[in-house]
N, C-alpha and C positions, 0 to 999 in steps of 0.2 A: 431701207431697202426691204421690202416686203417681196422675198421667194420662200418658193417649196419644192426641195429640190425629193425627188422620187426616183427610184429603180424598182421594176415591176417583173418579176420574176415569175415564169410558169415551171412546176416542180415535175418534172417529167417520171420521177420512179420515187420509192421509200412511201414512207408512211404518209407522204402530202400530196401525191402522186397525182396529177391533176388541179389542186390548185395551185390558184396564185397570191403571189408574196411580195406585200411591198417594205419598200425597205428605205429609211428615212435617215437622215443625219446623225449618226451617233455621235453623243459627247461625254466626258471625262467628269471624274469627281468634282473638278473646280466650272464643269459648263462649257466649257470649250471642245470646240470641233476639233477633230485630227484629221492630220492628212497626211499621204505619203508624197517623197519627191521621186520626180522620176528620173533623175539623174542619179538617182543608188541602184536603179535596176534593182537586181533581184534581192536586194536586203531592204527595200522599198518600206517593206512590214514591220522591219524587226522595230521593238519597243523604244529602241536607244535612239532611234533616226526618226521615228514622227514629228511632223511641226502642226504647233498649234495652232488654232486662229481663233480669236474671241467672237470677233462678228462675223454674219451670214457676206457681209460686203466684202468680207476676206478671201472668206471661203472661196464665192466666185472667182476674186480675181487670182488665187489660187489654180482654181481649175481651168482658167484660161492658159496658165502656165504650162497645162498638162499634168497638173497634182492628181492626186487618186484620195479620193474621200471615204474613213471611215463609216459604212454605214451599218444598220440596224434592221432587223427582216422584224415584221411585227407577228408574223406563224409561229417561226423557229426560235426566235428573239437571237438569230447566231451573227454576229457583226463579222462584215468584208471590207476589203479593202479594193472601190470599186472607181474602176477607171473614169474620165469624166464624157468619154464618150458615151456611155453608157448610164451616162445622170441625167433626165429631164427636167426641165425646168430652171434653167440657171441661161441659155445661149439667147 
């Protein structure tokens, strides 16, 4: 399964004030995506409750679930945990 999943951020104030920031799948020491579930609600983030996925074919069907995908901004390099309405390239 060949996707590119994208979130495309314009920076409205601070030091990047005006551009934009893409931000692309972040993954772990071992290569693997994280994701948050969204039935923890607001401990969605915490480190102890991410689930993994190896493959991008995961991931997707992850976010079809309503998962929230770790990703990576390539300005700031700051990683979020970003809802899947808000991910292009995967529906």
């Amino acid at each position: 399964m060949s996707v590119e999943l994208t979130r495309l951020r314009l920076h409205r104030e601070g030091p990047f004030a005006g551009e934009s920031e893409l931000y692309k799948p972040s993954v772990n020491a071992e290569g693997k995506y994280l994701l948050g579930n969204p039935a923890l609600g607001s401990v969605k983030h915490h480190k102890a409750h991410r689930v993994e996925a190896e493959a991008m074919s995961e991931v997707v069907a992850l976010l079809r679930k309503g998962y929230s995908l770790w990703m990576k901004g390539g300005l700031t390099k700051q990683r979020n945990l970003i809802a899947p309405q808000n991910i292009e390239g995967w529906r």
